[in-house]
C-alpha positions in Angstrom: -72.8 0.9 22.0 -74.3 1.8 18.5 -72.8 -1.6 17.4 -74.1 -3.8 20.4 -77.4 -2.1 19.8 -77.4 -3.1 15.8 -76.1 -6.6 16.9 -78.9 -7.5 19.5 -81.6 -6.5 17.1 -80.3 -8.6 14.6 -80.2 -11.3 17.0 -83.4 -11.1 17.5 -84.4 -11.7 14.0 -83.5 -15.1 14.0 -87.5 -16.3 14.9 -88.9 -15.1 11.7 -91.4 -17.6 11.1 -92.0 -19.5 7.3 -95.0 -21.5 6.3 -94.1 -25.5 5.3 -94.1 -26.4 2.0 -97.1 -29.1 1.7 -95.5 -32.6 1.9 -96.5 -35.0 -0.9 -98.6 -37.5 0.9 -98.8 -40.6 -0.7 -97.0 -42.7 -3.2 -98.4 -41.9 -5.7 -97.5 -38.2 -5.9 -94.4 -38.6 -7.7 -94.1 -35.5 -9.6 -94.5 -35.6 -13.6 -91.5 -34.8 -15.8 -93.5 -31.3 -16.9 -93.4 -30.9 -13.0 -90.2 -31.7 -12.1 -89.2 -29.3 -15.3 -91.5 -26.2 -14.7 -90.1 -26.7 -11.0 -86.4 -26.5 -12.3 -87.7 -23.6 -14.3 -89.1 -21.6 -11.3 -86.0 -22.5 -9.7 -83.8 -20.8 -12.2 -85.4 -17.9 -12.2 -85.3 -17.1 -8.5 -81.8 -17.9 -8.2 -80.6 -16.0 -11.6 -83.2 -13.0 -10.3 -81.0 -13.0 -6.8 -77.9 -13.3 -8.5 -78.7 -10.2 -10.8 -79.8 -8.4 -7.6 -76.7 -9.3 -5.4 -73.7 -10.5 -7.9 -72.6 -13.9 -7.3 -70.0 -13.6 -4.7 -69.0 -10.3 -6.0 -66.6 -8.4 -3.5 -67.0 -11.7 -1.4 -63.9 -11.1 0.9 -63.5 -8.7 3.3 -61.5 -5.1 2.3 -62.9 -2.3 4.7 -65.6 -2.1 7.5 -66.6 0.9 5.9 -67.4 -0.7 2.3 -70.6 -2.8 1.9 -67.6 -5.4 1.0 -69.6 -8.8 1.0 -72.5 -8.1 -1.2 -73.4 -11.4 -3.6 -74.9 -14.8 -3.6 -72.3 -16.9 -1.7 -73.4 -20.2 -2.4 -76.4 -22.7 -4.0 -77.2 -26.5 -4.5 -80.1 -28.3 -4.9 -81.2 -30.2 -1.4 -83.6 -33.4 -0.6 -84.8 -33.1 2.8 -88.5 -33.4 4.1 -91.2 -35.4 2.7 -91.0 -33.9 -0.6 -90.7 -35.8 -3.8 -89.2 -32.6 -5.6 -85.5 -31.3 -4.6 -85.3 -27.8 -2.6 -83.1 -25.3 -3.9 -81.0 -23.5 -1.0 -78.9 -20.1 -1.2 -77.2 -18.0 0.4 -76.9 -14.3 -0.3 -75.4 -11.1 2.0 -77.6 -8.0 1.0 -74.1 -6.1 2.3 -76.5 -4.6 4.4 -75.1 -1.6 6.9 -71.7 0.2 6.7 -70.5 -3.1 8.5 -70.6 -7.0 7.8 -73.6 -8.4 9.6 -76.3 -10.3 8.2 -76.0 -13.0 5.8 -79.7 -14.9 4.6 -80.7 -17.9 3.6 -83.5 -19.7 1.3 -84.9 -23.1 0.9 -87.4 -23.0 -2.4 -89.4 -25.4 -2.6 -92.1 -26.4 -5.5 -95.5 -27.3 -5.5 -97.8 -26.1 -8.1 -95.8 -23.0 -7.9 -92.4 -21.9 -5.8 -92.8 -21.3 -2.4 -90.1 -20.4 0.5 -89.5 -23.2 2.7 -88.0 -21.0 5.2 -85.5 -18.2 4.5 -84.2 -15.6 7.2 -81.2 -13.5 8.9 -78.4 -16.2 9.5 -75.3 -14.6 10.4 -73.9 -11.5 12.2 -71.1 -9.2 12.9 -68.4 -11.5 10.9 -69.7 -14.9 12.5 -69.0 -18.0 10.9 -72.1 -19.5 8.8 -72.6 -22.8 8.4 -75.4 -25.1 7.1 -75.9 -28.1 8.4 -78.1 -30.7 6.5 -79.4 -34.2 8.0 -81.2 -36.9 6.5 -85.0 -35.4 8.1 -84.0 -31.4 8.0 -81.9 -28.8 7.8 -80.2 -26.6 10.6 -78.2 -23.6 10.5 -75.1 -23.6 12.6 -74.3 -19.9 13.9 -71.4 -19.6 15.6 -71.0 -16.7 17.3 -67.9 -14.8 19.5 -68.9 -12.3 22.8 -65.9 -9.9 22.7 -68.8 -7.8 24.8 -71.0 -8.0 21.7 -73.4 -10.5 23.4 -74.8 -10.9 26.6 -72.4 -12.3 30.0 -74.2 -15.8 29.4 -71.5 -16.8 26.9 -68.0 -16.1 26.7 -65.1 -16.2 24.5 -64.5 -17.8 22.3 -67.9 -18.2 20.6 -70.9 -21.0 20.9 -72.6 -22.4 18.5 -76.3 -22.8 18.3 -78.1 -24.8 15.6 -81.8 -24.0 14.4 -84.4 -24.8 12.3 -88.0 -24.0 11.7 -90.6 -26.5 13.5 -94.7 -26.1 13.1 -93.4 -22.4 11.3 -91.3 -21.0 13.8 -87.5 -21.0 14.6 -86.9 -22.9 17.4 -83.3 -24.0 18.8 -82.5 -27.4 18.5 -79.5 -29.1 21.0 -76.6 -30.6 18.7 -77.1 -34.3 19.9 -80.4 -34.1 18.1 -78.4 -33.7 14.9 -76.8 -36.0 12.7 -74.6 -34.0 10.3 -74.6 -35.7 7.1 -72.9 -32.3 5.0 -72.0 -29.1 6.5 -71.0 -26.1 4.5 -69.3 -23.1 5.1 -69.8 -20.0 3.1 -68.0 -17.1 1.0 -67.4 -16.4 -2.3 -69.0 -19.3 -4.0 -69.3 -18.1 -7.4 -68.4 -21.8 -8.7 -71.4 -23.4 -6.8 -73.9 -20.8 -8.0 -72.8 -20.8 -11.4 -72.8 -24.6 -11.5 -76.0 -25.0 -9.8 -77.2 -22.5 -12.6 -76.2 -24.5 -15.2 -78.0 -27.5 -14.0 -81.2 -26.2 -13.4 -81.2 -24.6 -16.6 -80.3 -28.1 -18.3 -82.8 -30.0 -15.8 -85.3 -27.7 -17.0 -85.7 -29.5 -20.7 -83.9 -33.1 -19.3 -85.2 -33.8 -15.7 -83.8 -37.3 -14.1 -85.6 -40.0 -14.2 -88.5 -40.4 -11.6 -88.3 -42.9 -8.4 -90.0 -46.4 -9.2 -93.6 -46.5 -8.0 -94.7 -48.8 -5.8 -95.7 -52.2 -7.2 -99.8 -52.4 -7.3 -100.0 -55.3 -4.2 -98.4 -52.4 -2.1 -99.7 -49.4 -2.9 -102.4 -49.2 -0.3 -100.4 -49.7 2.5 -97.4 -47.8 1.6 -99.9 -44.8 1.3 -100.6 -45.7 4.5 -97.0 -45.8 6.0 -96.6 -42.2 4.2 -99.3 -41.1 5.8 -98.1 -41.9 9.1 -94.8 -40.7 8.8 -93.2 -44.0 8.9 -91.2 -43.6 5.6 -87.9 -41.8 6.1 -86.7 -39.3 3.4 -83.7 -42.0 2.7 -86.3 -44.3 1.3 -89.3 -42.5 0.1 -86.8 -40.7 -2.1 -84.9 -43.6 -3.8 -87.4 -45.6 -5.7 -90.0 -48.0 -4.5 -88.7 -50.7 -6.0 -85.4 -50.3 -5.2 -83.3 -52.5 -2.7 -83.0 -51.0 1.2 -80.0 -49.8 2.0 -78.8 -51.3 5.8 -78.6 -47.8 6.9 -81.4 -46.9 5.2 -83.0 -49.5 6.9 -81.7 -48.3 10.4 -83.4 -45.3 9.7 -86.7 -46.6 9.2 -86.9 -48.8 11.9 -85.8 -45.9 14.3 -88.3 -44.0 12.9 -91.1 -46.5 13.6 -89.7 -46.9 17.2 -90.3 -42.7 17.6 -93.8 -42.9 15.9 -95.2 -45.9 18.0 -93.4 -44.8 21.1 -94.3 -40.7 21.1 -90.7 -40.3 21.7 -87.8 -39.1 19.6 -84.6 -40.9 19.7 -82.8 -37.9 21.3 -85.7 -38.2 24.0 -85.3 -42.2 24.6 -81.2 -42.0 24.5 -81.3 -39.9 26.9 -83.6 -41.5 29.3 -81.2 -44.4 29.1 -78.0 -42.8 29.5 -76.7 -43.6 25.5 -74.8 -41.1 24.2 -75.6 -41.0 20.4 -72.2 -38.8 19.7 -70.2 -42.0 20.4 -70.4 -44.4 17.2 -70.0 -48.1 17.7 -68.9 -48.9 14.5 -66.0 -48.0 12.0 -67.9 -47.1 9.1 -70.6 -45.2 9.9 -71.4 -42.0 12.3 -74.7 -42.7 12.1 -76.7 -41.9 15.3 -80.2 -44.2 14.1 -77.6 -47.3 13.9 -75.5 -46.1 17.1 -78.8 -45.9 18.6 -80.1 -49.3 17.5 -76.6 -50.6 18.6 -76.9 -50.0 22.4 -80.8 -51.2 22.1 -79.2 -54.6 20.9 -81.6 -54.7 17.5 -78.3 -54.7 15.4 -74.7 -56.0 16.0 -73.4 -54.9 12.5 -71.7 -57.6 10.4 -68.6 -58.0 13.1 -64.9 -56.5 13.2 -66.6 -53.5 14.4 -68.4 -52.8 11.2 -72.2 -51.9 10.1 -71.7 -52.2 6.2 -74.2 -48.9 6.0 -74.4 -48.9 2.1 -75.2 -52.5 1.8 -78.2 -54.2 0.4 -80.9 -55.7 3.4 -82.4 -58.6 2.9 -86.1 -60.0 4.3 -84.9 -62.0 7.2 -82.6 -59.2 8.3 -85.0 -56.7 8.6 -88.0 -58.7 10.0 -85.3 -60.0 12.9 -84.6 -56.2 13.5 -88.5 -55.3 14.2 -88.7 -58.4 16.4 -85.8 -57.2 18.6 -87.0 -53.4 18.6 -90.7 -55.0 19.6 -88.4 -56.4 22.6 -86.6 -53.6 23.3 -88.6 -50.8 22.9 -92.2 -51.9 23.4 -91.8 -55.1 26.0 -93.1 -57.8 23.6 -91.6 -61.3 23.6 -91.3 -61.4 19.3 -90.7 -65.2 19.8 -93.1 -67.4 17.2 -93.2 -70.2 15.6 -91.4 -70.4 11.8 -94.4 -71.9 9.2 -91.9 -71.4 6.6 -89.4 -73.6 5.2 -86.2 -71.7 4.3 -85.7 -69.2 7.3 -82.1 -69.6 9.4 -81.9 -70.5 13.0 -81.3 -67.3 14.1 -84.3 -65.3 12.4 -86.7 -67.8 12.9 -88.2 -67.3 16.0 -88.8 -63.2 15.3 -89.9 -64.6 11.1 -92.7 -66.3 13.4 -93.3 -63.6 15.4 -94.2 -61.3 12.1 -96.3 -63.9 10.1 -98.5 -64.7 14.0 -99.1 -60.8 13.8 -100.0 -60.4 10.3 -96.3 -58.8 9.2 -95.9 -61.4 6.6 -97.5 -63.7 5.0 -94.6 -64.9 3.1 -94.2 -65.1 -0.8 -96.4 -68.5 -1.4 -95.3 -72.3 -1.2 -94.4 -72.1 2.2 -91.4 -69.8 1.8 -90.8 -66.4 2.9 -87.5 -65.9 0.5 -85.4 -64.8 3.5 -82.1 -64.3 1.5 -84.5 -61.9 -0.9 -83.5 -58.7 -1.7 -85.0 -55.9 0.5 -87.1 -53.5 -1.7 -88.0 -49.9 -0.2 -91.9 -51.1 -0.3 -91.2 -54.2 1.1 -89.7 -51.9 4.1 -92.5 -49.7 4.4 -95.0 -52.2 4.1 -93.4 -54.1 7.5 -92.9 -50.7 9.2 -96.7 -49.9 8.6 -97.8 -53.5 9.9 -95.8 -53.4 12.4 -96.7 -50.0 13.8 -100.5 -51.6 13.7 -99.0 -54.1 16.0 -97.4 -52.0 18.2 -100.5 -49.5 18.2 -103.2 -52.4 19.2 -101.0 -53.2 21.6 -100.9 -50.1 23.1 
């Protein structure tokens, strides 16, 4: 009973709240290399301050209930996720709290003008698996967890799993179709990853990598704007402004305009049409934005039941893609006439559709350079105008 009664408590820890890092806001925010260093620095120090509280993954494996056996700092890397222009650092650590095995915790440091916790709290309990899950927008926690009479009659044996994350600063469960699993980790004994991830901040902290490409000065208002409207996903804002689109990358942001416009997350609008997002329509890629954008008809991936997800977009491609979500998701007919003079057949009519609505105005001398590379402004700039489309219309 004593167990049972340790065990629901525990359970109940899991809605500590956290505060949210503050999100850089506009394109311009790219950190400085002092920054980016001093944030390495900070870093450091709160991982190699854990690590001389804990051990790293010292008496990691299990010898006797009676021992606090797992006390250490299992495991660490350094994370992108949110809106922020600085990597998180995430670890986990067991306190090897109680005479039995039951609470592991993790952090998520992020850095601002000084280092904050993301969100950090209770994961585990009584010898469940921990894993972290990590997406392209967030990061969940996967606790699986067994009944053996430990947990109430609503689940049995053998387990369940329930994901979570912290939304407006409070733990909330999220379903598992909302989540597409990009890493997953499981954790124990991970001296090699804390001692590597030590090594690198300690060498990022004099060296730090290069920073992202700003924004080109034509489109710096209005990729500020698409920032500040949330229309930038992490894939992109992340990579360099001046960088080419990647198709998936591209997937993502146009899915993401779709939810912003519409009020409605993906999960929400799959589900009201009967798509299940777990099924992937093409061979290379598990991605749920482009399995998504698959049953809407917006993409049919390059044939032979492929997407090409780390390929370059190019101008036409991606214009033709907000003219078919505009018909899709919003009930437009994106069907205009072409003013340019080297657009194909089959992106014309939606390459009209953008330049009647103010999407384009081409690149001068009648052309709109549709075999152009895709650059991650160009993206964000059509996203914002074509959110104002969708918006007005509304």
């Amino acid at each position: 009973m004593k167990r049972r009664t340790i065990g629901f408590i525990l359970a109940l820890l899991l809605i500590i709240a956290a505060l949210p890092i503050t999100a850089v806001s506009t394109a311009q925010a790219a950190p400085s290399d002092a920054t980016l260093a001093a944030a390495y620095g900070a870093y450091y120090e709160a991982l190699r301050a854990a690590a001389d509280e804990y051990g790293i993954g010292a008496n990691a494996h299990h010898v006797d209930w009676a021992e606090n056996v797992y006390r250490g700092v299992l495991h660490a890397e350094l994370i992108h996720f949110g809106d922020s222009a600085i990597p998180q650092l995430l670890f986990i650590y067991d306190t090897g709290y109680g005479p039995e095995h039951y609470v592991v915790f993790l952090s998520v440091l992020g850095f601002t003008a000084g280092i904050e916790e993301y969100f950090g709290g209770h994961i585990g309990g009584h010898g469940n698996s921990i894993r972290v899950v990590i997406d392209r927008n967030s990061i969940y926690y996967l606790h699986n967890s067994y009944s053996g009479g430990f947990y109430d009659d609503e689940h049995d044996d053998p387990g369940y799993d329930e994901y979570f994350t912290v939304r407006n600063g409070r733990w909330v469960e999220v379903p598992e179709a909302e989540i597409s699993i990009n890493r997953e980790h499981e954790f124990g004994g991970g001296a090699d990853s804390v001692n590597a991830v030590l090594a690198q901040l300690q060498s990022l902290q004099t060296t730090p990598p290069t920073q992202p490409s700003a924004p080109s000065d034509w489109a710096v208002e209005e990729v500020n704007a698409a920032m500040e409207a949330g229309l930038v996903p992490n894939s992109i804002a992340n990579a360099g402004w001046q960088r080419a689109t990647s198709r998936l990358a591209a997937a993502d942001a146009v899915v993401l305009l779709i939810e912003k416009a519409s009020g409605k997350t993906m999960a929400e609008i799959a589900a009201e049409r009967g798509w299940n997002l777990n099924a992937n329509q093409f061979s290379d890629t598990n991605s749920q934005t482009v399995t998504f954008l698959k049953y809407a008809g917006v993409t049919t991936g390059i044939g032979n039941n492929r997407y090409d997800p780390d390929d370059d977009y190019n101008r036409a491609q991606i214009v033709t893609m907000l003219g078919r979500a505009s018909e899709a998701f919003f009930g437009m007919e994106a069907q205009g006439t072409n003013p340019f003079s080297d657009v194909p057949d089959w992106a014309a009519p939606f390459v009209g559709f953008a330049a009647e609505n103010g999407i384009t105005q081409g690149v001068g001398g009648g052309r709109f350079d549709s075999n152009g590379v895709l650059q991650n402004q160009h993206t964000a700039v059509f996203s914002y105008r074509t959110f104002t489309v969708f918006t007005q219309a509304s």
